[in-house]
ROTI-994216 format. One record per residue (C-alpha): residue number from 1; residue in three letters; x, y, z. Coordinates in Angstrom, 2 decimals, decimal comma. Layout:
% residues N
[NUM "Ala" [X Y Z]]
...
END
This chain:
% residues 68
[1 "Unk" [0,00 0,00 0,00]]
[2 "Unk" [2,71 2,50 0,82]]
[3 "Unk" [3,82 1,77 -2,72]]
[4 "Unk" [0,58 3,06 -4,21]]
[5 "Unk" [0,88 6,26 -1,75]]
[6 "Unk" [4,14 6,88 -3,18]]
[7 "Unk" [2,97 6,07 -6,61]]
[8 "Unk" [0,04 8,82 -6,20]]
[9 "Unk" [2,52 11,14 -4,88]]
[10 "Unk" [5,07 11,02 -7,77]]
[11 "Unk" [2,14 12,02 -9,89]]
[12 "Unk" [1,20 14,58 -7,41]]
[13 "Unk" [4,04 16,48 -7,25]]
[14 "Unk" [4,42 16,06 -11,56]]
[15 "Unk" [1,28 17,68 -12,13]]
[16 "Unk" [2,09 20,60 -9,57]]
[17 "Unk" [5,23 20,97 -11,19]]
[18 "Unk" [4,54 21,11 -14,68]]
[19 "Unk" [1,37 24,06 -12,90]]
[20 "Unk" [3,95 25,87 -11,32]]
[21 "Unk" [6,49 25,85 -13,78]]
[22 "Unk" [3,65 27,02 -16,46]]
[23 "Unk" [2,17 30,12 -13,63]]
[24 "Unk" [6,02 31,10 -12,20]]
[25 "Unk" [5,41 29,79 -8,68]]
[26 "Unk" [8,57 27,51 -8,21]]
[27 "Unk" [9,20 28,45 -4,72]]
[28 "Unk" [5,72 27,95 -4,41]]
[29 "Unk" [5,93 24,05 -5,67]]
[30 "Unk" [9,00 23,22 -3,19]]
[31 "Unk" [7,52 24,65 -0,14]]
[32 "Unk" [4,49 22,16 -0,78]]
[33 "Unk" [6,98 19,66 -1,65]]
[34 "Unk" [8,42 19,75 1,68]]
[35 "Unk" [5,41 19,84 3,59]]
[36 "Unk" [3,89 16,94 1,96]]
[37 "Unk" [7,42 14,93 2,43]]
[38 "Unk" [7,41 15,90 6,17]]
[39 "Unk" [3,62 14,89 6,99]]
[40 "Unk" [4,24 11,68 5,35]]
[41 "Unk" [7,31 11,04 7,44]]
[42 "Unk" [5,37 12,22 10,93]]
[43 "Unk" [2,59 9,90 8,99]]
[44 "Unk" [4,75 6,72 8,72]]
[45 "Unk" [6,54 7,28 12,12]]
[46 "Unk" [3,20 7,41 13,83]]
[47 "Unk" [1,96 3,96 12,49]]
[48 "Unk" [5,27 2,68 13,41]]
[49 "Unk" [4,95 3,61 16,81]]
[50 "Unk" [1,26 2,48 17,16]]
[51 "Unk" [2,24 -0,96 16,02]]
[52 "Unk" [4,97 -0,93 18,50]]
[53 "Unk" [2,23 -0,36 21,38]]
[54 "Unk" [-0,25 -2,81 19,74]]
[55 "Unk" [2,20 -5,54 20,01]]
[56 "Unk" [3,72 -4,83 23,51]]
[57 "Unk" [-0,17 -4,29 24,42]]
[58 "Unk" [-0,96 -7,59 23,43]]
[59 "Unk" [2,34 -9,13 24,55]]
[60 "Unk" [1,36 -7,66 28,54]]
[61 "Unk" [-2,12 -8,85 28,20]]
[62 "Unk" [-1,06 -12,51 27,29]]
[63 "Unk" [1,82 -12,14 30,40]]
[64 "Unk" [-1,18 -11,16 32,68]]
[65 "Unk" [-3,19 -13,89 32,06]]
[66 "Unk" [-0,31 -16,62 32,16]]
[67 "Unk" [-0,16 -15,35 35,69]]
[68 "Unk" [-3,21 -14,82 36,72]]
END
């Protein structure tokens, strides 16, 4: 799936390029471009991290009941 997000984004950014290129707003285009990469990084991280939780979550809850 990420492939397809990266896929959509490639074509993304080549449509906003060949727009700002066309209407002069270049600085415009790589502001954007940075924003986008840096929400998709905070994006990824985040999943990362809730995985992370989800399996030491269900790692505590199994612990618990072996004891119990």
């Amino acid at each position: 799936m990420l492939k397809m997000n990266n896929l959509l984004y490639t074509l993304y950014f080549i449509a906003l390029g060949t727009l700002s290129f066309f209407t002069g707003e270049i600085v415009t285009f790589i502001m954007l471009g940075i924003i986008l990469i840096s929400l998709t990084n905070i994006s990824v991280t985040l999943k990362e991290i809730l995985k992370v939780q989800k399996q030491k979550s269900k790692y505590f809850r199994e612990a618990r009941i072996i004891v119990e």
